[in-house]
TORVEXLO-41320 format. One record per residue (C-alpha): residue number from 1; x negated, y negated, z negated. Coordinates in Angstrom, 3 decimals. Each point is the difference from the previous one (the first is absolute). Layout:
BEGIN
torse k = NUM | xx = X | yy = Y | zz = Z .
...
This chain:
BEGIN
torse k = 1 | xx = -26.125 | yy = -108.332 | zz = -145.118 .
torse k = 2 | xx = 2.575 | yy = -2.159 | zz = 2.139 .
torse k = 3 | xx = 3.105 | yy = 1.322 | zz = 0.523 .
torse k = 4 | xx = 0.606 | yy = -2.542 | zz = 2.814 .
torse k = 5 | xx = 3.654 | yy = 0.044 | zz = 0.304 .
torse k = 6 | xx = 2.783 | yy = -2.390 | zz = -0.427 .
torse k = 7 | xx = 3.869 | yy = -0.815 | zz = 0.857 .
torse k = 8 | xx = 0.180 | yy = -1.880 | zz = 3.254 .
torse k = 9 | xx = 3.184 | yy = -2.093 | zz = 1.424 .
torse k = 10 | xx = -0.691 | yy = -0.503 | zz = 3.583 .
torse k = 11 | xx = 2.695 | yy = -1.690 | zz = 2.250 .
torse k = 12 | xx = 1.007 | yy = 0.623 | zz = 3.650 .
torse k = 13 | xx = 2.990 | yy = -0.474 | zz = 2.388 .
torse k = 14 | xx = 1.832 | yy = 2.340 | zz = -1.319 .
torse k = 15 | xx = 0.146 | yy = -1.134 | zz = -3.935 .
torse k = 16 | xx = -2.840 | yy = 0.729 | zz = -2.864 .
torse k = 17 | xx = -1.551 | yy = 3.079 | zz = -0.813 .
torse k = 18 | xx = -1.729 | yy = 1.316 | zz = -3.091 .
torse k = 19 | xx = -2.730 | yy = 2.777 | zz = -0.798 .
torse k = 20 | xx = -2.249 | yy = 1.058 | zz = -2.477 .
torse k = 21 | xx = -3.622 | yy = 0.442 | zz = 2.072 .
torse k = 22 | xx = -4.119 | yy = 0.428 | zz = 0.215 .
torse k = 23 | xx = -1.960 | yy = -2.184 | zz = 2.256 .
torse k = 24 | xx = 2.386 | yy = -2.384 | zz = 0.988 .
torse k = 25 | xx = -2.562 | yy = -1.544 | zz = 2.427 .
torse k = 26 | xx = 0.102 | yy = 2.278 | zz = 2.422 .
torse k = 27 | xx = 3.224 | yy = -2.058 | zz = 1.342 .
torse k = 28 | xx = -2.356 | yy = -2.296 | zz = 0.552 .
torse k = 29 | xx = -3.006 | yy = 2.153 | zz = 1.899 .
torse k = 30 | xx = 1.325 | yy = -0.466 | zz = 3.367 .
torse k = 31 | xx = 0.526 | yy = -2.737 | zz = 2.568 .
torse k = 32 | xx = 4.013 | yy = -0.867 | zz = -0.748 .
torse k = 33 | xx = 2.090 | yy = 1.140 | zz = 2.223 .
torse k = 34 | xx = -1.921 | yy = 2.764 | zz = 1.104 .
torse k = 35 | xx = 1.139 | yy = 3.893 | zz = 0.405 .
torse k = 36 | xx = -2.356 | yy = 0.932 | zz = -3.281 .
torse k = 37 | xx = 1.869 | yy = -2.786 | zz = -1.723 .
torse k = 38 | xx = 3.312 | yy = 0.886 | zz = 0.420 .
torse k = 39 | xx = -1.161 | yy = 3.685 | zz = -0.579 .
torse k = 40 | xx = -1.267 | yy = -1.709 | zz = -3.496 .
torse k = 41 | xx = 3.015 | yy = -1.891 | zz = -0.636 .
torse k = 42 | xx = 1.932 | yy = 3.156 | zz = 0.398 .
torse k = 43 | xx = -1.809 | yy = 2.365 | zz = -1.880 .
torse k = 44 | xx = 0.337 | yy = -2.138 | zz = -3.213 .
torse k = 45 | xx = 3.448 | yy = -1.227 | zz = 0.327 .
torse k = 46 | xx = 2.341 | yy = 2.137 | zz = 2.575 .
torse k = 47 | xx = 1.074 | yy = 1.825 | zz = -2.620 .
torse k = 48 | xx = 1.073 | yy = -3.054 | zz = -2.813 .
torse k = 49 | xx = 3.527 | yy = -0.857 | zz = -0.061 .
torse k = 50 | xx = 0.889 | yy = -3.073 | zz = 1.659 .
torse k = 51 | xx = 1.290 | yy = -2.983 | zz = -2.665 .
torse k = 52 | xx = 1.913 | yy = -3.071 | zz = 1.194 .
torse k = 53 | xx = -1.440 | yy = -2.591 | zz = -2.124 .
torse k = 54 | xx = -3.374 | yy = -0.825 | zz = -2.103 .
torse k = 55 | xx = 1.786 | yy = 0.064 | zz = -3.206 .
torse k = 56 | xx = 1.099 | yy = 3.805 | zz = 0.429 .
torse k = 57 | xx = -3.542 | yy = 0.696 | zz = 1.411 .
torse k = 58 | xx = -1.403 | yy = -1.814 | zz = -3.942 .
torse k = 59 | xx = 2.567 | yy = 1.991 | zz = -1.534 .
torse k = 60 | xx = -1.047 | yy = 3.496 | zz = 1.799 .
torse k = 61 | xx = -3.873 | yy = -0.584 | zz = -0.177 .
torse k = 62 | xx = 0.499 | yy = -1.139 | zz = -4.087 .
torse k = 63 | xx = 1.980 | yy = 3.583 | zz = -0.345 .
torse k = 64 | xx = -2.955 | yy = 1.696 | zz = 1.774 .
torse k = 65 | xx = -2.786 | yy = -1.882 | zz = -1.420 .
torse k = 66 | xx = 1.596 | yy = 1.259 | zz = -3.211 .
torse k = 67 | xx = 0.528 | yy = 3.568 | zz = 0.641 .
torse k = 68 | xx = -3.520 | yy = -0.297 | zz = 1.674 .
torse k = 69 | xx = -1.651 | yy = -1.083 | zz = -2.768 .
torse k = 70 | xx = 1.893 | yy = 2.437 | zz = -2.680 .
torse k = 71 | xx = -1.451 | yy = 2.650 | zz = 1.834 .
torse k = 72 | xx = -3.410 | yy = -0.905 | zz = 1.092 .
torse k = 73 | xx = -0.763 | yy = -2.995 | zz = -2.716 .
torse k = 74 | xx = -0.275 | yy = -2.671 | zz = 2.563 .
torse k = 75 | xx = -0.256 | yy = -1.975 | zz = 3.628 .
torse k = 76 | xx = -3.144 | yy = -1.614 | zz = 0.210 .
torse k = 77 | xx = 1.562 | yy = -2.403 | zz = 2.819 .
torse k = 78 | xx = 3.279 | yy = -0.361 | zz = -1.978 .
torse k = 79 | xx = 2.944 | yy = -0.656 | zz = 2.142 .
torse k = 80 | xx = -1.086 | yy = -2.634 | zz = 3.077 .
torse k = 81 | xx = 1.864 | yy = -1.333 | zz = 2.926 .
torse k = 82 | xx = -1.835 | yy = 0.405 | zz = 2.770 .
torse k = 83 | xx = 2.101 | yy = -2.121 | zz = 3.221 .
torse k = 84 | xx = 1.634 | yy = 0.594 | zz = 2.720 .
torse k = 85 | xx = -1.173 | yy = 2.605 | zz = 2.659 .
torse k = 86 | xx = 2.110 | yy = -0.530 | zz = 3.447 .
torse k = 87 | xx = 0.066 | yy = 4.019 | zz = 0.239 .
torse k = 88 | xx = 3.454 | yy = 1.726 | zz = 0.646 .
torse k = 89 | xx = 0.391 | yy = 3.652 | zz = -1.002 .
């Protein structure tokens, strides 16, 4: 069975964010820039707390990754950056 989920670090104007999510490719199901993905955008990462720099966004995504994996075994992605989306919330 795949569990399908991972830590992501995206990037956008505003700073990094990080969350611990399924199918990850749906950010990249529709045309960019479009309604549906912003919509997409938001729906995995309005809610994640806004971190000035990469290194804080390693540190938060190692602290989830671990409390992640305590609790369900593992990530089968890990902990990935996955770029900068030009998105603002």
């Amino acid at each position: 069975m795949s569990a399908d989920n991972g830590i992501y670090i995206a990037e956008f104007p505003d700073g990094f964010r990080v969350i611990h999510a399924q199918a990850i490719e749906n950010l990249y199901f529709y045309e960019e820039g479009s309604k549906e993905w912003h919509d997409t955008i938001d729906g995995y990462f309005k809610e994640s707390k806004v971190l000035k720099t990469e290194k804080e966004a390693r540190k938060t995504a190692q602290e989830m990754n671990k409390k992640i994996t305590d609790e369900y075994l593992f990530t089968e992605y890990g902990i990935c950056s996955i770029g900068f989306f030009n998105h603002k919330f």
